[in-house]
C-alpha positions in Angstrom: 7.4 14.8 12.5 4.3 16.7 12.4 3.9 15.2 8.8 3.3 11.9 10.4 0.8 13.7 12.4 -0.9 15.2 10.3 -0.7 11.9 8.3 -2.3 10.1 11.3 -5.3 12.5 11.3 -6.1 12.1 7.8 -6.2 8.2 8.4 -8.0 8.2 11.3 -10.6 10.7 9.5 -10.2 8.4 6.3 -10.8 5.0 8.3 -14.1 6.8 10.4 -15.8 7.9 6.9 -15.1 4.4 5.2 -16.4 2.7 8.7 -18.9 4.9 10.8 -18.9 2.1 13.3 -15.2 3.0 14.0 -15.4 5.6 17.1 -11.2 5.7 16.5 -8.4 3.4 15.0 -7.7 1.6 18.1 -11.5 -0.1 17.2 -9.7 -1.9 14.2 -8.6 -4.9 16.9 -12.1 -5.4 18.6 -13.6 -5.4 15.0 -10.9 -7.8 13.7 -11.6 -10.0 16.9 -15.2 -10.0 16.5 -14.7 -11.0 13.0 -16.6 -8.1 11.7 -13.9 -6.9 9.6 -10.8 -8.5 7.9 -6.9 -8.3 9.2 -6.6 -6.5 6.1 -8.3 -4.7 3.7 -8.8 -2.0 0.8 -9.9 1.8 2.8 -6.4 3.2 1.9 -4.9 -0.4 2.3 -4.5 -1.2 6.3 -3.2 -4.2 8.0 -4.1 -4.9 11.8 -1.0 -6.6 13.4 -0.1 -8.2 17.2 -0.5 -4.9 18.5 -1.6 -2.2 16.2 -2.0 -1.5 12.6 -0.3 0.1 9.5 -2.0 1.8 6.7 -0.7 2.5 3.7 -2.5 5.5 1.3 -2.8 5.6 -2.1 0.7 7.0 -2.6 2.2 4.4 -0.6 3.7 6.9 2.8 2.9 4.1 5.6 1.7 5.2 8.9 2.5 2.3 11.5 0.6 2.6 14.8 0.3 0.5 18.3 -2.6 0.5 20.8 -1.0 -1.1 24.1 0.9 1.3 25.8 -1.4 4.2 26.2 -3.3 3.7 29.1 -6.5 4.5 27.2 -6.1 2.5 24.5 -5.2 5.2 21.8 -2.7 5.5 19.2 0.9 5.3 20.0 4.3 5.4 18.3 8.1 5.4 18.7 10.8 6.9 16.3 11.5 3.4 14.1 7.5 3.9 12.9 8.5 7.7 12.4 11.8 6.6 10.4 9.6 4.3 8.0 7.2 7.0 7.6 9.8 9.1 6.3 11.4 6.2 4.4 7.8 5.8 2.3 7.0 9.6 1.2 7.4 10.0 -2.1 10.1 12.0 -1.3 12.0 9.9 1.1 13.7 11.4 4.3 15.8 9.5 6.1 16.0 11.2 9.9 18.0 8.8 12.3 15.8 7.6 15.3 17.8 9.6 17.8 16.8 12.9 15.8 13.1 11.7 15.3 13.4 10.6 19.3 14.4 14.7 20.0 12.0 15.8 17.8 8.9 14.0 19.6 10.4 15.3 22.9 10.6 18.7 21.8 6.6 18.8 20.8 5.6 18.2 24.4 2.7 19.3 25.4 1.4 18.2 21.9 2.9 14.8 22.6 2.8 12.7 25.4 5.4 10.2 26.3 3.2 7.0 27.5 6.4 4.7 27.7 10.4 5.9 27.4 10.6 6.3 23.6 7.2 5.9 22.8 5.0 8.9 21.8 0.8 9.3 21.8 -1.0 12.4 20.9 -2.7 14.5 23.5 -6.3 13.9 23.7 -7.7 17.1 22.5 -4.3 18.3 20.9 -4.8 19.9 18.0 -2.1 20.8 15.2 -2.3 24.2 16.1 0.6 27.9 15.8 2.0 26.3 19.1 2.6 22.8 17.1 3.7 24.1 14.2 6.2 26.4 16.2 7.8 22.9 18.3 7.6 21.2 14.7 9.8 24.3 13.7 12.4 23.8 16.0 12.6 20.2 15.3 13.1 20.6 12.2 9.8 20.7 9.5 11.1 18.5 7.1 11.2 15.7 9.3 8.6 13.0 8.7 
């Protein structure tokens, strides 16, 4: 769980340095729409889809994220794009989306539930002892 995080803020940091026009990844759609960037292309690898985007690193762990159900536009996920995440480490882990569901739960105030089942992290959250305490608890291994 709090791999995926992590994972998430070295994309988003990743995606900002390769595109200083990009205040945050949910700024992938308007650029796509405005034509000023492709679907697809090579920082990492990233793919903008219906309503969100995956990227893939260099390793090939995915990270799968939506931009519709957060009121503000940001980054959003549920447990299937947690179980992938897992599924694509080099290591694979395969945590069943009930668990993953628990785990997200559990990291509350870190995470926010925008939607039942689907997870966004707190503006101004940081990775911090409390995070890495709930991450604990849920079990660190998780993706």
């Amino acid at each position: 769980m709090l791999g995926y995080l992590r994972a998430l803020r070295a994309t988003d940091a990743a995606m900002r340095t390769a595109m200083p026009s990009l205040g945050r990844l949910a700024d992938l759609h308007g650029l796509v729409r405005a034509r000023r960037i492709s679907r697809s292309g090579r920082v990492g690898a990233y793919e903008v889809h219906g309503a969100g985007c995956r990227f893939v690193s260099d390793d090939g762990t995915e990270i799968d994220v939506d931009f519709d159900f957060a009121a503000d536009g940001s980054e959003t996920f549920d447990p299937w794009r947690l179980r992938h995440h897992g599924l694509s480490l080099p290591e694979p882990v395969d945590v069943p989306e009930r668990d993953l569901l628990s785990a997200a739960r559990s990291l509350r105030p870190l995470l926010t539930e925008v939607r039942p089942g689907w997870f966004g992290v707190r503006s101004g959250a940081g990775l911090g002892a409390g995070a890495r305490g709930a991450g604990a608890r849920a079990g660190e291994q998780r993706p």
